[in-house]
C-alpha positions as CSV (number, residue, x, y, z in Angstrom):
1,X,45.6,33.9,13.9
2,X,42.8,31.6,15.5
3,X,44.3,28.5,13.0
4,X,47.5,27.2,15.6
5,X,45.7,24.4,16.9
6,X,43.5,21.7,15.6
7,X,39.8,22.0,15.7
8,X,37.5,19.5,16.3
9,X,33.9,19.2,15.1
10,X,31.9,18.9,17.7
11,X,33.2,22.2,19.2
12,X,33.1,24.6,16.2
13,X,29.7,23.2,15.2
14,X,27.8,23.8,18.3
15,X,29.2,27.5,17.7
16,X,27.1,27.0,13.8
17,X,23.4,28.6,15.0
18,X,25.2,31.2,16.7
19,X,27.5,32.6,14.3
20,X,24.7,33.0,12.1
21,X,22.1,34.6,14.8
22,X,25.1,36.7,16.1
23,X,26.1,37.8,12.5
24,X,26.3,41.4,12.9
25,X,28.2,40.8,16.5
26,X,31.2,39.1,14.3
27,X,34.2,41.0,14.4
28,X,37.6,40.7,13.3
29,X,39.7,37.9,15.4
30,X,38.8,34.3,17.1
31,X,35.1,34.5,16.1
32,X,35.3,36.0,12.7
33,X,38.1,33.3,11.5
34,X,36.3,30.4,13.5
35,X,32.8,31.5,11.3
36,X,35.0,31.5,8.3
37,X,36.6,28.2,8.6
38,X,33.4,26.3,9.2
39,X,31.4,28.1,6.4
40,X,34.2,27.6,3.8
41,X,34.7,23.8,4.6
42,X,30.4,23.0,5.0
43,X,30.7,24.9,1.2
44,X,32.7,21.9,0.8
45,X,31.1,19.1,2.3
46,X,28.8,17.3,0.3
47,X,25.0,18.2,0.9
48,X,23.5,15.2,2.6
49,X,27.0,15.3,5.3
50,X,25.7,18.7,5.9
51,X,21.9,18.1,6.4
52,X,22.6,15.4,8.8
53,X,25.2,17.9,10.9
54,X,22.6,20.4,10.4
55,X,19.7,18.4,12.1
56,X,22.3,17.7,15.2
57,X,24.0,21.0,15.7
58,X,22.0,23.6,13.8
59,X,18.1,22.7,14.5
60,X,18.6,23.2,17.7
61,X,17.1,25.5,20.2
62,X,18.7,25.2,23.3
63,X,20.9,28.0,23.3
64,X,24.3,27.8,26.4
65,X,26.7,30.4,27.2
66,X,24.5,33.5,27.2
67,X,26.5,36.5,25.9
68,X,24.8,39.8,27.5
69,X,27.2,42.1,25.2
70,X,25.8,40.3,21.9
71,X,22.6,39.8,23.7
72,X,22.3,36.0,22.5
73,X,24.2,32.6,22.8
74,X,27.7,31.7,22.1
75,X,27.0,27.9,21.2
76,X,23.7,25.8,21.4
77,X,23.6,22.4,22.6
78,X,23.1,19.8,20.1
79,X,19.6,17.6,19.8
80,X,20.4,13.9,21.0
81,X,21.7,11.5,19.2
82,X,18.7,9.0,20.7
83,X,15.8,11.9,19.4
84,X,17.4,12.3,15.9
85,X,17.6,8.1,15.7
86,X,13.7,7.6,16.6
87,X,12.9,10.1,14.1
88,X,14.8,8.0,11.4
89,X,13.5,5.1,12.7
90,X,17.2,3.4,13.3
91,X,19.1,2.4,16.0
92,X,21.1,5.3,18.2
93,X,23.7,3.1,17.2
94,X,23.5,3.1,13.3
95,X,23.0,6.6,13.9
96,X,26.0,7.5,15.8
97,X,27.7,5.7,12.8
98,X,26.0,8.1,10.0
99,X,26.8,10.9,12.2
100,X,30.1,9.9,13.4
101,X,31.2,9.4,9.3
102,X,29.8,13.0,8.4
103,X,31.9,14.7,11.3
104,X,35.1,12.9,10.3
105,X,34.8,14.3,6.3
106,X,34.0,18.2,8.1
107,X,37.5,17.1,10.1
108,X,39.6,16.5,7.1
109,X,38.1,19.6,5.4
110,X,38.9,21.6,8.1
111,X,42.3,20.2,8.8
112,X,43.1,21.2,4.9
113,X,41.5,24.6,5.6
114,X,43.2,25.4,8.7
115,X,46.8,25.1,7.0
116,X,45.5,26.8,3.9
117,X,44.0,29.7,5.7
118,X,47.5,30.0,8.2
119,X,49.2,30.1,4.7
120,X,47.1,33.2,3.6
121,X,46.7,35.0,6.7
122,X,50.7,35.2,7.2
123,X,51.0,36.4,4.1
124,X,48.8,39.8,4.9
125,X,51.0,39.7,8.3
126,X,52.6,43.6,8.1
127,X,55.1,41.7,10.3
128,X,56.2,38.6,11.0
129,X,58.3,35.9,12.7
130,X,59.8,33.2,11.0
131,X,59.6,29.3,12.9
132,X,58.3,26.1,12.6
133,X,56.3,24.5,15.3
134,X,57.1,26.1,18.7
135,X,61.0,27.0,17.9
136,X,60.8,30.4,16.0
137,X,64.5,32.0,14.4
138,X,66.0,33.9,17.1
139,X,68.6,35.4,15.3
140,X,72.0,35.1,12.7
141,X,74.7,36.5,11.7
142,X,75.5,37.8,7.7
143,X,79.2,37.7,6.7
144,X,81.3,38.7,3.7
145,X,79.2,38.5,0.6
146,X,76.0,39.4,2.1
147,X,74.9,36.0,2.9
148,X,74.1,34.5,6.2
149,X,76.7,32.2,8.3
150,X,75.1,28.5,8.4
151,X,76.7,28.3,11.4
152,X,74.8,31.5,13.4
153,X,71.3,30.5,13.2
154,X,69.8,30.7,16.8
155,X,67.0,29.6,17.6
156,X,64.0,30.0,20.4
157,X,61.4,28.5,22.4
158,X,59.9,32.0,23.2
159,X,57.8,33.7,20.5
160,X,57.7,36.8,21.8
161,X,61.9,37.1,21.6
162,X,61.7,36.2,17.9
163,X,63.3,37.9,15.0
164,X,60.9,40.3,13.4
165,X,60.8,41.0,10.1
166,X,58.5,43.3,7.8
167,X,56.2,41.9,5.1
168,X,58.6,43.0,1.9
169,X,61.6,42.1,3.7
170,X,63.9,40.2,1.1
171,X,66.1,38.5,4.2
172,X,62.5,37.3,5.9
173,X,62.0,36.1,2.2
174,X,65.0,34.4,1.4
175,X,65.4,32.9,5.1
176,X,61.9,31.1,5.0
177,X,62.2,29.5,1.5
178,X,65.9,28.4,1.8
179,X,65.4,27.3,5.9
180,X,61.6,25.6,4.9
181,X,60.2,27.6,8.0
182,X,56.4,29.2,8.2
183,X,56.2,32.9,8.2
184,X,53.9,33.4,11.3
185,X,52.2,36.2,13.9
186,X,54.5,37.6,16.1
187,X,53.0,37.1,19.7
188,X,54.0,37.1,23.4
189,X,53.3,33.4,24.3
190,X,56.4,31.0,26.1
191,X,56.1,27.5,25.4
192,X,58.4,25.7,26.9
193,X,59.2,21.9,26.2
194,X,59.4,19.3,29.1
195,X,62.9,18.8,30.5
196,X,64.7,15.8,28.9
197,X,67.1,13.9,31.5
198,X,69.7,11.7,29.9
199,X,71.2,8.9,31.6
């Protein structure tokens, strides 16, 4: 999943011209699901928000990041704020403002999209981990009665040690609704938190 981390503005939209000059190039992973976020959420954004992204980031011809296997760029560099203010006739700063405003409404849409589309791409997961945040359900033990001890539930910082569970598993099920955690993509990645010292 390319959804983990937040996403700001500025970086998926100078990646705009490019996903759609590099259209047939676009395949499943990072680049598909970063295209799919920012066309879903400028579907969303109302129509002037997106004309005044689309001068910035879109109208553009200064391509950066030449790709040779795609034969084209990977993002474009965006006109200047000062150009697009003279040809409004307003201040760079007034501008900044306009632009600033229609950047922060893309942010929120594609804050809500992000979790939505995490939501509906763990649900396709043929497997999966169960977690929340960086800790991810290491293990637990199920006694008499077929039901899990509340008192075995271990825990990791290491994704890739993780409990595994299929996509119709009724434990994987149960676990997640009754323990509030996020199914997610099983992965080798160690995140480790910062040592705590206590006086």
């Amino acid at each position: 999943m390319v959804y983990d981390y937040d996403i700001r503005p500025k970086w998926i939209l100078t990646q705009w011209k490019a996903f759609v000059v590099n259209r047939n190039h676009l395949k499943e992973g990072n680049t598909a699901g970063y295209a799919r976020l920012l066309f879903t959420a400028l579907k969303e954004l109302p129509k002037e928000d997106v004309l005044i992204l689309s001068e910035k980031y879109y109208e553009t011809e200064q391509g950066a990041n030449f790709s040779y296997m795609h034969n084209g760029y990977r993002t474009y560099i965006p006109i200047t704020d000062k150009v697009l203010a003279d040809r409004r006739g307003i201040s760079v700063l007034e501008y900044r403002k306009i632009r600033s405003k229609s950047e922060a409404k893309l942010q929120a849409i594609l804050n809500r999209l992000r979790k939505e589309f995490i939501e509906i791409d763990a649900d396709e997961l043929e497997e999966y981990i169960l977690g929340v945040g960086t800790i991810y359900l290491k293990d637990y033990q199920i006694i008499e009665g077929k039901r899990a001890d509340p008192d075995s539930y271990i825990f990791t910082q290491d994704r890739s040690k993780a409990k595994r569970f299929k996509q119709d598993s009724t434990q994987g099920r149960q676990l997640k609704m009754y323990l509030r955690l996020k199914k997610m993509e099983p992965r080798d990645e160690y995140i480790k938190f910062i040592d705590i010292w206590f006086d």
